[in-house]
LOBA-319904 format. One record per atom (N, C-alpha, C, O): residue in one letter; chain; x negated, y, z negated. Coordinates in steps of 0.05 Angstrom, whole numbers. Each point is the difference from the previous one (the first is absolute). Example, Ala and Ser with C-alpha at 12.3 -4.5 7.8 and 13.67 -1.06 7.14 Angstrom:
BEGIN
A / A / -264 / -114 / -156
A / A / 18 / 24 / 0
A / A / -18 / 24 / 0
A / A / -21 / 0 / -13
S / A / 28 / 21 / 27
S / A / -16 / 24 / -1
S / A / 15 / 22 / -14
S / A / -10 / 22 / -4
This chain:
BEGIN
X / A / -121 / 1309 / 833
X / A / 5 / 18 / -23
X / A / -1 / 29 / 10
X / A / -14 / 6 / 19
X / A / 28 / 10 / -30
X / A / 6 / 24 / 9
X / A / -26 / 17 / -14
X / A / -5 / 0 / -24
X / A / -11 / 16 / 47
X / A / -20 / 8 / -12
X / A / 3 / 33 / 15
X / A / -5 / 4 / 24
X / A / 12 / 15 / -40
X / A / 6 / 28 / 6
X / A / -26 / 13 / 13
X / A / -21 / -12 / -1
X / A / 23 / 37 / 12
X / A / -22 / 12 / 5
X / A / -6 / 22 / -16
X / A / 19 / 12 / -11
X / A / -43 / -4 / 9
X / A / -2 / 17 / -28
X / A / 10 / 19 / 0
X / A / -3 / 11 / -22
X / A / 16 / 2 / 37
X / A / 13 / 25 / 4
X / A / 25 / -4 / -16
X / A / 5 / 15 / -19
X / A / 16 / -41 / 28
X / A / 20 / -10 / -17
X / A / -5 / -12 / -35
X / A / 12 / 2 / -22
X / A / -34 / -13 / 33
X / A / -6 / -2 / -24
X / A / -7 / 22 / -31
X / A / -2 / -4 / -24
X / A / 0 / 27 / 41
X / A / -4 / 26 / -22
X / A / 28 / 18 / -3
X / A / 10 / 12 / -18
X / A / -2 / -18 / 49
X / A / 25 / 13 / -1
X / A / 16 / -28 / -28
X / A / 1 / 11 / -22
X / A / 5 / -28 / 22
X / A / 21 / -20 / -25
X / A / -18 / 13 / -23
X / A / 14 / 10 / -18
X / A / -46 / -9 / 15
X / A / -9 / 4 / -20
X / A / 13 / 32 / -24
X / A / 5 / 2 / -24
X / A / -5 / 17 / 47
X / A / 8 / 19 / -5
X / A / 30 / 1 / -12
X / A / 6 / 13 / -20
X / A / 13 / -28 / 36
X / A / 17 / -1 / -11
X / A / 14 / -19 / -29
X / A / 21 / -2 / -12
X / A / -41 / -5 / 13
X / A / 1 / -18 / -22
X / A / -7 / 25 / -27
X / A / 12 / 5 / -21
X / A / -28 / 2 / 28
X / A / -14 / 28 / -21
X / A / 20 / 14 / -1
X / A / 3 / 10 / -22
X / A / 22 / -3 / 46
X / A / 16 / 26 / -8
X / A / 22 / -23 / -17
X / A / 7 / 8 / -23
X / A / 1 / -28 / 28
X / A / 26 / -20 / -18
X / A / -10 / 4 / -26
X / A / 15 / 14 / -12
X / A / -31 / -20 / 0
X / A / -24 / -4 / -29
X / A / 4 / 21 / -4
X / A / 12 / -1 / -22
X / A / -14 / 30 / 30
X / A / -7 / 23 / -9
X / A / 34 / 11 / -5
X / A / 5 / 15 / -19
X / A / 12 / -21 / 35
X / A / 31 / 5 / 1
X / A / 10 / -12 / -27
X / A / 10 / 13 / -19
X / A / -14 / -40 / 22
X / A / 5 / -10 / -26
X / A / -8 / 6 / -27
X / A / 16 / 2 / -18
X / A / -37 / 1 / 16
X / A / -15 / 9 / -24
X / A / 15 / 25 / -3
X / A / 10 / 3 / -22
X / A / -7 / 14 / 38
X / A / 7 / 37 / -17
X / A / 40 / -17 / 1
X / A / 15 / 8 / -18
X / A / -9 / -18 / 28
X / A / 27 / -12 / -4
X / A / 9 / -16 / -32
X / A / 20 / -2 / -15
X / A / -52 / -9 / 16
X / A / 4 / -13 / -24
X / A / -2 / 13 / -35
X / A / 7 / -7 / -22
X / A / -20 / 32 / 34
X / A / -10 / 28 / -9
X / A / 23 / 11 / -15
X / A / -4 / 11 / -21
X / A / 27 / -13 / 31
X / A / 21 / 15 / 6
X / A / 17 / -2 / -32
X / A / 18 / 13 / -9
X / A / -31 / -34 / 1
X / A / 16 / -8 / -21
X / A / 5 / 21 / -35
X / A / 17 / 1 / -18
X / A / -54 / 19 / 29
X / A / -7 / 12 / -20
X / A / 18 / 25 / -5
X / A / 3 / 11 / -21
X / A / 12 / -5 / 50
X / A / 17 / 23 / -5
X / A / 29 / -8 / -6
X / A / 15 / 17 / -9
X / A / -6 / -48 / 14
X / A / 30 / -4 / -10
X / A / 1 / -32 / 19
X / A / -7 / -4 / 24
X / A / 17 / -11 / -38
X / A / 12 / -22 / 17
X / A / 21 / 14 / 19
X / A / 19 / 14 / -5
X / A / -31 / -25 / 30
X / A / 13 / -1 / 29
X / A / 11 / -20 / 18
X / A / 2 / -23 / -10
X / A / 6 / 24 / 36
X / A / 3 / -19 / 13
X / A / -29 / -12 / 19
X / A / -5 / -22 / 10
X / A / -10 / 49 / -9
X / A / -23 / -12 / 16
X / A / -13 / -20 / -16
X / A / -6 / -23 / 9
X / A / 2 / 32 / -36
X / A / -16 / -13 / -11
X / A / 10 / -29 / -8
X / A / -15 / -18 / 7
X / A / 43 / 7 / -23
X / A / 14 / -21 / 13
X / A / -9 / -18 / 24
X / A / -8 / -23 / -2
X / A / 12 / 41 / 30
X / A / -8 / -18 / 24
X / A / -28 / -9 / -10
X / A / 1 / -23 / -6
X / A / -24 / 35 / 4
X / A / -15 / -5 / 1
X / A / -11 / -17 / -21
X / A / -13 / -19 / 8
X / A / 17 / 21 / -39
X / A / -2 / -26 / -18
X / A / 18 / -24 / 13
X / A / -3 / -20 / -15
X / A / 22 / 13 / 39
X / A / 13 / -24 / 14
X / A / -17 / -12 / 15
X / A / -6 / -24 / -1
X / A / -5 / 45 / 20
X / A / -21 / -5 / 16
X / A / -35 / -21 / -10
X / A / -14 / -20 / 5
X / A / 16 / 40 / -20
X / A / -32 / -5 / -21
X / A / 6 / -32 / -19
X / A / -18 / -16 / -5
X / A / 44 / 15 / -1
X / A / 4 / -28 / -25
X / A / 2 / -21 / 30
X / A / -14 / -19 / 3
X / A / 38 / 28 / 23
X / A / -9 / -27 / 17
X / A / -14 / -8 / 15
X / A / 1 / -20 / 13
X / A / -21 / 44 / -13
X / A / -29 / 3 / 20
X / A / -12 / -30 / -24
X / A / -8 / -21 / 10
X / A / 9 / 26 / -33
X / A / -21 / -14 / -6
X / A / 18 / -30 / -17
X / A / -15 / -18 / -8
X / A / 36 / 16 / 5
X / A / 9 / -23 / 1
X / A / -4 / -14 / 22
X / A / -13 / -21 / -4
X / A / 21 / 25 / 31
X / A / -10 / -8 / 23
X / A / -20 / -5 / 7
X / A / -2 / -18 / 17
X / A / -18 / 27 / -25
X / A / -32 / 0 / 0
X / A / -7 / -18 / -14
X / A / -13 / -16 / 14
X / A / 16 / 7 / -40
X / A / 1 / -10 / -23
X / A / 6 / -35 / 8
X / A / -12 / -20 / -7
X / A / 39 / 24 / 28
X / A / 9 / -23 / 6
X / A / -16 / -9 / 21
X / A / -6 / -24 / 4
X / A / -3 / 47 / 12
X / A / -13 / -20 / 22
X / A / -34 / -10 / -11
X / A / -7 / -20 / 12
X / A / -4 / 26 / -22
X / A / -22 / 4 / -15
X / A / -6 / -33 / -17
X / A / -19 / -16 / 2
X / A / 52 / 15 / -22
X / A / -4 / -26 / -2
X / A / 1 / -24 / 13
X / A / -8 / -20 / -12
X / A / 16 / 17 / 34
X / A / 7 / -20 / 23
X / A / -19 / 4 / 5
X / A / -14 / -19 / -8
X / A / 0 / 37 / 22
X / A / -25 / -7 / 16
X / A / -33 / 0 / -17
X / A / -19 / -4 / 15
X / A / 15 / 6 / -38
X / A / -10 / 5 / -16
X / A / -2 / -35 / -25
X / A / -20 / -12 / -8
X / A / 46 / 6 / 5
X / A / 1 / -14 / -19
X / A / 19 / -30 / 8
X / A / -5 / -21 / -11
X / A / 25 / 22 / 29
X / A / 15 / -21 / -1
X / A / -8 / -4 / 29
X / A / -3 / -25 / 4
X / A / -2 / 38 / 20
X / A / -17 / -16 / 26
X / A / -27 / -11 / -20
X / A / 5 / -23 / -10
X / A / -21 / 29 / 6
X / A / -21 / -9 / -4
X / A / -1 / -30 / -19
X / A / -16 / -18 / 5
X / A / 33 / 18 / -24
X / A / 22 / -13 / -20
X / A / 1 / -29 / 24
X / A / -12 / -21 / -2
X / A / 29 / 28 / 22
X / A / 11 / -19 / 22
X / A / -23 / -15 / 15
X / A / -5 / -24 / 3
X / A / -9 / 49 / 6
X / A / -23 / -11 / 28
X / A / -19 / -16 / -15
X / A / -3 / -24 / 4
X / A / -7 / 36 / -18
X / A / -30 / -3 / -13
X / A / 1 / -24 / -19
X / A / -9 / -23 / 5
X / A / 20 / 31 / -31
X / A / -7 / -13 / -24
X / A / 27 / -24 / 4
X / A / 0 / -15 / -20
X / A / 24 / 6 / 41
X / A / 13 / -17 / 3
X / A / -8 / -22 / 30
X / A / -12 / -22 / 0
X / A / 19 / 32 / 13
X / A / -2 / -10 / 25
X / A / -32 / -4 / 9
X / A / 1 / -15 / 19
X / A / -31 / 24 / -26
X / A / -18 / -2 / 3
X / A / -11 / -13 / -27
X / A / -22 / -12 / 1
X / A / 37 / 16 / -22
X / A / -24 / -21 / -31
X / A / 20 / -6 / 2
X / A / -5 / -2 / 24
X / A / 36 / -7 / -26
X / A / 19 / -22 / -7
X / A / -1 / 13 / -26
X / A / -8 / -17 / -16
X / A / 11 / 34 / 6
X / A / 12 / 19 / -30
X / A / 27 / -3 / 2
X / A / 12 / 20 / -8
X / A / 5 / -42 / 18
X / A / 37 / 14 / -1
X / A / 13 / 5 / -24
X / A / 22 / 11 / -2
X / A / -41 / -23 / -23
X / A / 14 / 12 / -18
X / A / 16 / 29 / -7
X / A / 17 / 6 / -16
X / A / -33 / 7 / 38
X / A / -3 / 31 / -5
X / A / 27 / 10 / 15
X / A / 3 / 24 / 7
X / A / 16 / -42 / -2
X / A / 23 / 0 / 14
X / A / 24 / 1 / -25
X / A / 23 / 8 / 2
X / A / -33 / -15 / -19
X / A / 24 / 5 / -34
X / A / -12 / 33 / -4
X / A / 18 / 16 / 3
X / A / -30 / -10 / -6
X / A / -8 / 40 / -10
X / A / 13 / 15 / 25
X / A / 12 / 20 / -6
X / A / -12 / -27 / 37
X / A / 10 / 12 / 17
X / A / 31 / -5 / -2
X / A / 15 / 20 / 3
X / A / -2 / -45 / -8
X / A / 30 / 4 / -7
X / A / 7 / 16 / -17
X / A / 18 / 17 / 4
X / A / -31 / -18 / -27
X / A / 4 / 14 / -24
X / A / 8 / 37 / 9
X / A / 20 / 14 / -3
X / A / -47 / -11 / 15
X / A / 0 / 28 / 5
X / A / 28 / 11 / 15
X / A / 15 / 18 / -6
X / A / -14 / -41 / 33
X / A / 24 / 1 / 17
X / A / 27 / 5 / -18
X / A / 14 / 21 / -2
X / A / -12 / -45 / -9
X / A / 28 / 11 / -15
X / A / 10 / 29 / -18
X / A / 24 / 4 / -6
X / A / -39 / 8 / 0
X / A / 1 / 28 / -9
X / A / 17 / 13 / 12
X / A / 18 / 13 / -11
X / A / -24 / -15 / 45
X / A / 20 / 14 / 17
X / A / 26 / -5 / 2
X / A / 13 / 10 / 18
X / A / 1 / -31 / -44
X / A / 25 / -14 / 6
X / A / 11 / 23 / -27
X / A / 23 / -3 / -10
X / A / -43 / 25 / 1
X / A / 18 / 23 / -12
X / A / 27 / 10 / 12
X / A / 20 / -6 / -12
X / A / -17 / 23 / 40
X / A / 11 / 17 / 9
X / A / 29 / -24 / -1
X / A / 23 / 7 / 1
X / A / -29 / -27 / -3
X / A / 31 / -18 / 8
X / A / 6 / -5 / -25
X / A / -17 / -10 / -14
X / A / 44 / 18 / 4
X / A / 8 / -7 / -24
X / A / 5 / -32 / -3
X / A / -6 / -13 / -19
X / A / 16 / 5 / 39
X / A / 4 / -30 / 3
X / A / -22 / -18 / -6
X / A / 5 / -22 / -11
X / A / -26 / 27 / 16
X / A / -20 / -21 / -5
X / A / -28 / 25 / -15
X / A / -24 / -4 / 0
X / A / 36 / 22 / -9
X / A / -11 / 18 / -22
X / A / -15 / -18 / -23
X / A / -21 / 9 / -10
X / A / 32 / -32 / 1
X / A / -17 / -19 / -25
X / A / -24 / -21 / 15
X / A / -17 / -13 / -11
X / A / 23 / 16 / 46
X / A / -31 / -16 / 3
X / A / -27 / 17 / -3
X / A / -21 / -12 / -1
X / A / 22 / 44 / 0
X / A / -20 / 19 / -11
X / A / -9 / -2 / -27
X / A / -20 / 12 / -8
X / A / 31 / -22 / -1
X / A / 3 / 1 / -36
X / A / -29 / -26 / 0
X / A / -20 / 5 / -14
X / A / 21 / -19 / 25
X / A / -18 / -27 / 6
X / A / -29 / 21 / -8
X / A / -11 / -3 / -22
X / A / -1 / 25 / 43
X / A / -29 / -1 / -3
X / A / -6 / 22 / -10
X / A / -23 / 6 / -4
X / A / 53 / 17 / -6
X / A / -7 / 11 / -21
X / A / -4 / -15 / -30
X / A / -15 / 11 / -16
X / A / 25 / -28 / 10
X / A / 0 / -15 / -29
X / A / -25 / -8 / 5
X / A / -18 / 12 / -13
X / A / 11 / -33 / 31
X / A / -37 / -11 / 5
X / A / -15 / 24 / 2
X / A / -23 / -8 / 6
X / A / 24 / 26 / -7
X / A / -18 / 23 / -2
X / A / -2 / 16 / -27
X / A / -20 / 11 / -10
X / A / 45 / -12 / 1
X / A / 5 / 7 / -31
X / A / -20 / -24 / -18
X / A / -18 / 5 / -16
X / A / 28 / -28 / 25
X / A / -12 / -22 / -19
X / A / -28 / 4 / 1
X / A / -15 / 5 / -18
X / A / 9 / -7 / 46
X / A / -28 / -4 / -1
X / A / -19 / 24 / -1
X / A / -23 / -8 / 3
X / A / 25 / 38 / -5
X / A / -8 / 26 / -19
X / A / -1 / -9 / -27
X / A / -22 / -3 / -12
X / A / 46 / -2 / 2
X / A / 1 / -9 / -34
X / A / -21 / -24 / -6
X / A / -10 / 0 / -22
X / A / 6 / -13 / 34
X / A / -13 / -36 / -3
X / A / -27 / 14 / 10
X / A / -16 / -18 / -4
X / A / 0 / 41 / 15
X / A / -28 / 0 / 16
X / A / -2 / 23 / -39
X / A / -16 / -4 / -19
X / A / 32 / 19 / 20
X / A / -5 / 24 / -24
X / A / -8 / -24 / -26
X / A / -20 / 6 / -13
X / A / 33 / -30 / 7
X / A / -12 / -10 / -20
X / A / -21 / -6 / 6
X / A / -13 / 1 / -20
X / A / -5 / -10 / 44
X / A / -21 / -9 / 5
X / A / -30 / 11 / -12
X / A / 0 / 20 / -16
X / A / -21 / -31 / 22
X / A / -33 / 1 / -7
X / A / 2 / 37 / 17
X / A / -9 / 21 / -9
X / A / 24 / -27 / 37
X / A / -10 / 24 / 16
X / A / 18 / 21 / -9
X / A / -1 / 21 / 13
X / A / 21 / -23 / -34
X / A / -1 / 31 / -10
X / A / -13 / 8 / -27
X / A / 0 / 22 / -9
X / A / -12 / -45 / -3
X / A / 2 / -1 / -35
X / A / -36 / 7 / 9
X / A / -12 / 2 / -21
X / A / -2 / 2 / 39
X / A / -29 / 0 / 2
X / A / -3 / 30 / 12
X / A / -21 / 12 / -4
X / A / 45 / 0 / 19
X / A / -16 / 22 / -1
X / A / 6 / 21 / -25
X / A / -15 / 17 / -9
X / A / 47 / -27 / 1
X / A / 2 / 5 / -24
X / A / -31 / 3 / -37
X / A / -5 / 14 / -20
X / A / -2 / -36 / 33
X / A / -25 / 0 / -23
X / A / -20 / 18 / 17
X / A / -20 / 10 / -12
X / A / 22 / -5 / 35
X / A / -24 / 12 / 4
X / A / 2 / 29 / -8
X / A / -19 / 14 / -6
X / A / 51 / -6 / 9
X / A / 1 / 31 / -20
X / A / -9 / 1 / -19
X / A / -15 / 18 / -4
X / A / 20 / -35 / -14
X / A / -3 / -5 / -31
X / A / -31 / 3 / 7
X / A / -11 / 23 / 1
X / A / -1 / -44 / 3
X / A / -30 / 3 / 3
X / A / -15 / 33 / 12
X / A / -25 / 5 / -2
X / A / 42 / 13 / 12
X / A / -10 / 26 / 9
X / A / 7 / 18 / -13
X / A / -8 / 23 / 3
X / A / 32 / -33 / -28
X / A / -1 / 23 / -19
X / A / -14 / -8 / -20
X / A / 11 / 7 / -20
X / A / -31 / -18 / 15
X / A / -17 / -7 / -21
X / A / -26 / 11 / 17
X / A / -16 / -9 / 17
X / A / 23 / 33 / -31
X / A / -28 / 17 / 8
X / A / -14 / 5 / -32
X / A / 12 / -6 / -20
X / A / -39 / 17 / 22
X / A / -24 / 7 / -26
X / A / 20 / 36 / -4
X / A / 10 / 16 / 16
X / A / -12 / -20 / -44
X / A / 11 / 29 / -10
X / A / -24 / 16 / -5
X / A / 1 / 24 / 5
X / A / -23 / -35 / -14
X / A / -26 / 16 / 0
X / A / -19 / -14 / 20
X / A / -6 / -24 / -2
X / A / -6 / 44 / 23
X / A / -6 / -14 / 20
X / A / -35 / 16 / 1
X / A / -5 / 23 / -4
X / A / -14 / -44 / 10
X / A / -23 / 11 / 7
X / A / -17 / -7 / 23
X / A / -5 / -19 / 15
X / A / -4 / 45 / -19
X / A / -5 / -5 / 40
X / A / -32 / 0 / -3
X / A / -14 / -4 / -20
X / A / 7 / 8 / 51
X / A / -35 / -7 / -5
X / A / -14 / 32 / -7
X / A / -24 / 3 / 0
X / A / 43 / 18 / -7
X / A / -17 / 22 / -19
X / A / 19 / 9 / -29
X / A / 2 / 22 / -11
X / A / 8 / -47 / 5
X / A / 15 / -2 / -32
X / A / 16 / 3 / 5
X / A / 10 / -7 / 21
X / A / 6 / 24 / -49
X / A / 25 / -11 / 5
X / A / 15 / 23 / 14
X / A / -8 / 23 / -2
X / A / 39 / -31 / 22
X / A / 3 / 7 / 20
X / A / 29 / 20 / -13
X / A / 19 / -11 / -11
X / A / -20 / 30 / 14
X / A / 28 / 11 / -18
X / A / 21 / -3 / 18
X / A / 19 / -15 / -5
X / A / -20 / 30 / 27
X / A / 18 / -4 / 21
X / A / 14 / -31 / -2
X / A / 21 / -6 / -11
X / A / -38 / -9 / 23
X / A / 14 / -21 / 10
X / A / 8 / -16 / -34
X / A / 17 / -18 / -1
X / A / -33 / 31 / -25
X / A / 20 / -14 / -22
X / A / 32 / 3 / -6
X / A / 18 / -15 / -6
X / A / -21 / 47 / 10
X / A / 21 / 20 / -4
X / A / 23 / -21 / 15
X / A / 15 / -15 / -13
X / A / -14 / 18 / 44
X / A / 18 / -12 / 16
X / A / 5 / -22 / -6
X / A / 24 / -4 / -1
X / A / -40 / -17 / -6
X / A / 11 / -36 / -10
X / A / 7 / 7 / -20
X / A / 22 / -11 / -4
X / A / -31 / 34 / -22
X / A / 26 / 1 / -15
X / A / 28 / -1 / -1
X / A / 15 / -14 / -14
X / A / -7 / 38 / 42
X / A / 19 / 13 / 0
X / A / 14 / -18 / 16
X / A / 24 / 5 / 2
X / A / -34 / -26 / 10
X / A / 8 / -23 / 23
X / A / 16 / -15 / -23
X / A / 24 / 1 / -3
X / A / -40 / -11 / -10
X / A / 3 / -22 / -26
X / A / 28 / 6 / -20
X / A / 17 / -16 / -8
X / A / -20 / 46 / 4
X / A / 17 / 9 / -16
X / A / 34 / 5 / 18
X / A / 22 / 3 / -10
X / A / -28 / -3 / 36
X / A / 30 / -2 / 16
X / A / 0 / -26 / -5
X / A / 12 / -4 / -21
X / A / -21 / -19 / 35
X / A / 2 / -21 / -7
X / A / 21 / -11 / -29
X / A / 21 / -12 / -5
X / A / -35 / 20 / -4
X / A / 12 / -15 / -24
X / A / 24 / 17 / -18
X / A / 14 / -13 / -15
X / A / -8 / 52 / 15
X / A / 25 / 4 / 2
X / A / 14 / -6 / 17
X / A / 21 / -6 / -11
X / A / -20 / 2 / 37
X / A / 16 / -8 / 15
X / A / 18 / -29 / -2
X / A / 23 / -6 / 6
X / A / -48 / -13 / -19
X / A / 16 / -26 / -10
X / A / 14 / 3 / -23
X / A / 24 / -5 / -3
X / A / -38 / 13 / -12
X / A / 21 / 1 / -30
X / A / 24 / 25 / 0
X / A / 13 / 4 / -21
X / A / -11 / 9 / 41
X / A / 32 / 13 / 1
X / A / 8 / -22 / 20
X / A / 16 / 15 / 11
X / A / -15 / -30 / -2
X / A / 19 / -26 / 11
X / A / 2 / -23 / -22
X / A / 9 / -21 / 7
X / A / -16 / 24 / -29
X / A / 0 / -22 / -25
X / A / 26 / 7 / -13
X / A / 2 / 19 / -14
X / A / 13 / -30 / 17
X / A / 24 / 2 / -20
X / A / 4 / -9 / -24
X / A / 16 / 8 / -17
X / A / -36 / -34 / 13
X / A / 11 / -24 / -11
X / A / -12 / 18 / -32
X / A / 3 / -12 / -21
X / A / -10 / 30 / 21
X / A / -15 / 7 / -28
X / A / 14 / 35 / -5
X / A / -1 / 19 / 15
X / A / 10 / -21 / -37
X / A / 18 / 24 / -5
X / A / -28 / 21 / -2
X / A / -4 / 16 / 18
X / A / -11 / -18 / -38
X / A / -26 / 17 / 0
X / A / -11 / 15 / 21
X / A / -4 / 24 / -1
X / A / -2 / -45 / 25
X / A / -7 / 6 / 28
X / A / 23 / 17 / 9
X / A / 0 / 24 / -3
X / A / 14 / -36 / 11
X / A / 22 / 13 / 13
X / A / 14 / 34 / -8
X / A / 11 / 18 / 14
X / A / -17 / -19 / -43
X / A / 15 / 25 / -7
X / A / -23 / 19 / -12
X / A / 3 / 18 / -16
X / A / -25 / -26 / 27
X / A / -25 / 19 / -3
X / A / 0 / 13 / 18
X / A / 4 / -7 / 23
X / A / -9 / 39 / -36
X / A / 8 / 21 / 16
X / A / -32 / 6 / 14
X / A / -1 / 4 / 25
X / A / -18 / -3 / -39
X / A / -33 / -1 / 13
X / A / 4 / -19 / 26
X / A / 1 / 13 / 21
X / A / 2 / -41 / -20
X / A / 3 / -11 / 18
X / A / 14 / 13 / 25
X / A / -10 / 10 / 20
X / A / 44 / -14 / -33
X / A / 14 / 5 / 25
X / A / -13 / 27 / 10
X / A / -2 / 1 / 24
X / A / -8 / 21 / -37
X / A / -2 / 21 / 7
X / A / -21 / 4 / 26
X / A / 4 / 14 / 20
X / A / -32 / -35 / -27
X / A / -23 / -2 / 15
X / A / 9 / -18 / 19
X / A / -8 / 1 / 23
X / A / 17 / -10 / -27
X / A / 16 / -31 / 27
X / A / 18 / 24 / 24
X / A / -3 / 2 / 24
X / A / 15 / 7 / -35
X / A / 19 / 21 / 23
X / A / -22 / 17 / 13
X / A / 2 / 3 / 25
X / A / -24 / 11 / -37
X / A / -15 / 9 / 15
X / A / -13 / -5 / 27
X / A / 0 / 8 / 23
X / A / -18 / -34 / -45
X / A / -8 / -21 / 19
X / A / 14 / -9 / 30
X / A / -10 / -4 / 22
X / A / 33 / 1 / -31
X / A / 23 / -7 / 24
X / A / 11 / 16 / 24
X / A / 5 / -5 / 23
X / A / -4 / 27 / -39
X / A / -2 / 27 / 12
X / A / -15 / 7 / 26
X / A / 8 / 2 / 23
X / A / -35 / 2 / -34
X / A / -16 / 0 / 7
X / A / -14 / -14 / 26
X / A / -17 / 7 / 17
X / A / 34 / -37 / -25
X / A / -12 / -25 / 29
X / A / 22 / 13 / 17
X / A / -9 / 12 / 20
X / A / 38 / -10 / -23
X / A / 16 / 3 / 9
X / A / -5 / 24 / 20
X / A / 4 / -3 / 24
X / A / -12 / 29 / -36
X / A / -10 / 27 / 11
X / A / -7 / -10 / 22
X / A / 11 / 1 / 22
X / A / -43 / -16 / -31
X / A / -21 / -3 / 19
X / A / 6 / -26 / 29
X / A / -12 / -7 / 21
X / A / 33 / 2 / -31
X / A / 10 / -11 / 18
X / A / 15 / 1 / 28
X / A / -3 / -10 / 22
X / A / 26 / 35 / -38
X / A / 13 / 12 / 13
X / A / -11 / 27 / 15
X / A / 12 / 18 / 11
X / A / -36 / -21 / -13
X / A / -15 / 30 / 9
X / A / -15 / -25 / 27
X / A / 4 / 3 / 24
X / A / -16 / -18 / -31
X / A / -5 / -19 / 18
X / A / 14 / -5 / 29
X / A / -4 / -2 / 24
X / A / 21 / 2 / -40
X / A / 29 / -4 / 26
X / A / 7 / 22 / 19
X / A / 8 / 0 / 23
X / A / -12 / 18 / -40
X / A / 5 / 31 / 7
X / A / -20 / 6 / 26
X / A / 5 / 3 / 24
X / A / -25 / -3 / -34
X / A / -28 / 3 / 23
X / A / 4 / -16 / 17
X / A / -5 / 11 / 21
X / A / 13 / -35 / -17
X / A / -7 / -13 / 16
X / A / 22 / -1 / 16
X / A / 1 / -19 / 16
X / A / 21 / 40 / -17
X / A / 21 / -4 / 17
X / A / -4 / 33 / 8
X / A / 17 / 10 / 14
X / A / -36 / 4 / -23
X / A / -6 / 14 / 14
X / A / -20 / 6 / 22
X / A / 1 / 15 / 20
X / A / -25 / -36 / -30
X / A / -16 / -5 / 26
X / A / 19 / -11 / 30
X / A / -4 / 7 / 23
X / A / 24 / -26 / -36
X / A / 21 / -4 / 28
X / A / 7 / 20 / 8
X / A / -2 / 3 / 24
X / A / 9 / 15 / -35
X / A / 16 / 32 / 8
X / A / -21 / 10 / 15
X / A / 5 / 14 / 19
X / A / -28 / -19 / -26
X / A / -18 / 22 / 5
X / A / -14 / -11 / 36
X / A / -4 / 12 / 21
X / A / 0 / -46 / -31
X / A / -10 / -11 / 24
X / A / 30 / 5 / 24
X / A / -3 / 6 / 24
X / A / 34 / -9 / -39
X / A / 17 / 6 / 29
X / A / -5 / 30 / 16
X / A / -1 / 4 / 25
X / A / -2 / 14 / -46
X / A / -5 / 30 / 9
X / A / -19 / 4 / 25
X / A / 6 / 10 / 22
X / A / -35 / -23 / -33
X / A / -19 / -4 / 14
X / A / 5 / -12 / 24
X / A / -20 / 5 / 14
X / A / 32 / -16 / -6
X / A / 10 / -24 / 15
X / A / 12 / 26 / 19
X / A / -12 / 8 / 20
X / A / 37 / 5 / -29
X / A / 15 / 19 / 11
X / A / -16 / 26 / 17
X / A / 2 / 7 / 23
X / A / -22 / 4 / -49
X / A / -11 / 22 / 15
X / A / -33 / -1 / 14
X / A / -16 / 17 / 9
X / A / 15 / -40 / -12
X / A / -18 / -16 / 25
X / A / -3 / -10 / 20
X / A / -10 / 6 / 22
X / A / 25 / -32 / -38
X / A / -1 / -23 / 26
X / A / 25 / 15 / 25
X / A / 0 / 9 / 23
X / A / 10 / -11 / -35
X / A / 20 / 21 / 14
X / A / 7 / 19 / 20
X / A / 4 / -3 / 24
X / A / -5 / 32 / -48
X / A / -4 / 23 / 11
X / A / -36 / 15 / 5
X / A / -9 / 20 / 12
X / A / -2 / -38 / -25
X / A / -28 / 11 / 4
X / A / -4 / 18 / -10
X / A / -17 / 14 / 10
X / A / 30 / -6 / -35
X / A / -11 / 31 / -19
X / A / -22 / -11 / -7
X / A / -21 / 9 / 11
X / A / 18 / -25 / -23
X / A / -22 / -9 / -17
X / A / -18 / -14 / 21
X / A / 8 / -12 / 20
X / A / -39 / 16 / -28
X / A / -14 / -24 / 11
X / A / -10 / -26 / -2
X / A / -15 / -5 / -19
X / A / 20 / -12 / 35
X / A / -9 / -27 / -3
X / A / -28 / -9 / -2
X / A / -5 / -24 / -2
C-alpha cells in the first residue's frame, strides 16, 4: 500500500485546502451573475458526488449484500432487490427503457402500501397525542401563566388551521374570523420557517468563509 511521507503528505493536504477554497469562492460567483465558472463548477460538484454516491453504494450496500448476508448466511434471496436496483440503469437506452419501469413501479407500490400501514398511522397519532396539551396549566407554585398562555395559543393554531381546510361546511368555510386567524396562523409557521432556512444556510456561508479566511489563508485563528 502506498504510504506517503509526511512531507507529501501535507504537501496533497494543502492542496486539497487550495481546490475546496477555489471552488467555494467559484461557487461564490453565482451571487454577482450566472457565469461560466460557476457552471463548471456546479458539473464538477453534481459528478463529484454522483460518483461518490455510486461508489459508496457498491461498497457500502451491494458488496456487503453479496459477501456477507449471501455467500456466508445463504440469504440469496437478496439477489431479486439487487436486480431490481440493476435494472434502473436500462434508463439511458431507449430500447430496453421499459425494463427500468420494473423497480420504479415496485417502489411506487411499495411507498403507497408501507404509507397505509401501522408505521405511518402511529406516528401520525403520536402528533395528535402532542397536540393535546392542558390550556390551564399548574405548576408546583400554581398556576403557571406563561406556559398557559402558549398551550392556548398552540391549541388555538391548531384548530384554525384545520377548520380553514374544512370545506365541507359553508359556515366554516366562509367565516371570515376563521379564515382570518387561520392565515395568520399559517403565516406565521410559514415565516418561522422560512427564517429557519434562512439561518441555516447562513451558518454554511459563514462556516465556508471561515473555512476560506482560516483554514486557508490564515486571517482568522484556528
Amino acid at each position: 500500500m502506498f504510504n506517503p511521507s509526511p512531507d507529501i503528505a501535507v504537501t496533497f493536504e494543502s492542496l486539497g485546502i487550495t481546490v475546496a477554497a477555489i471552488l467555494t469562492i467559484c461557487i461564490m460567483s453565482i451571487l454577482i451573475k450566472e457565469n461560466p465558472v460557476y457552471r463548471a463548477c456546479e458539473h464538477v460538484f453534481i459528478g463529484a458526488t454522483a460518483g461518490y454516491l455510486v461508489v459508496a453504494t457498491i461498497a457500502n450496500t451491494i458488496m456487503p449484500g453479496i459477501q456477507e448476508n449471501m455467500m456466508t448466511n445463504g440469504e440469496w434471496w437478496e439477489i431479486i432487490p439487487i436486480c431490481l436496483g440493476l435494472m434502473i440503469y436500462f434508463q439511458p437506452f431507449p430500447k430496453y427503457r421499459w425494463i427500468s419501469r420494473f423497480p420504479v413501479a415496485y417502489w411506487i407500490g411499495y411507498n403507497a402500501g408501507l404509507s397505509l400501514t401501522i408505521r405511518t398511522f402511529m406516528p401520525l397519532m403520536a402528533n395528535v397525542n402532542a397536540s393535546m396539551v392542558k390550556l390551564i396549566v399548574i405548576g408546583a407554585n400554581g398556576f403557571d401563566l406563561l406556559a398557559s398562555f402558549t398551550n392556548i395559543v398552540f391549541a388555538s393554531a391548531i384548530i384554525f388551521t384545520l377548520l380553514y381546510f374544512l370545506f365541507s361546511f359553508e359556515a366554516i368555510s366562509n367565516n371570515k374570523v376563521i379564515l382570518s386567524g387561520a392565515r395568520w396562523f399559517i403565516m406565521i409557521a410559514f415565516g418561522a420557517s422560512f427564517g429557519n432556512t434562512v439561518m441555516g444556510r447562513i451558518s454554511l456561508v459563514l462556516g465556508r468563509a471561515q473555512f476560506i479566511l482560516g483554514t486557508w489563508l490564515g486571517v482568522l485563528p484556528q
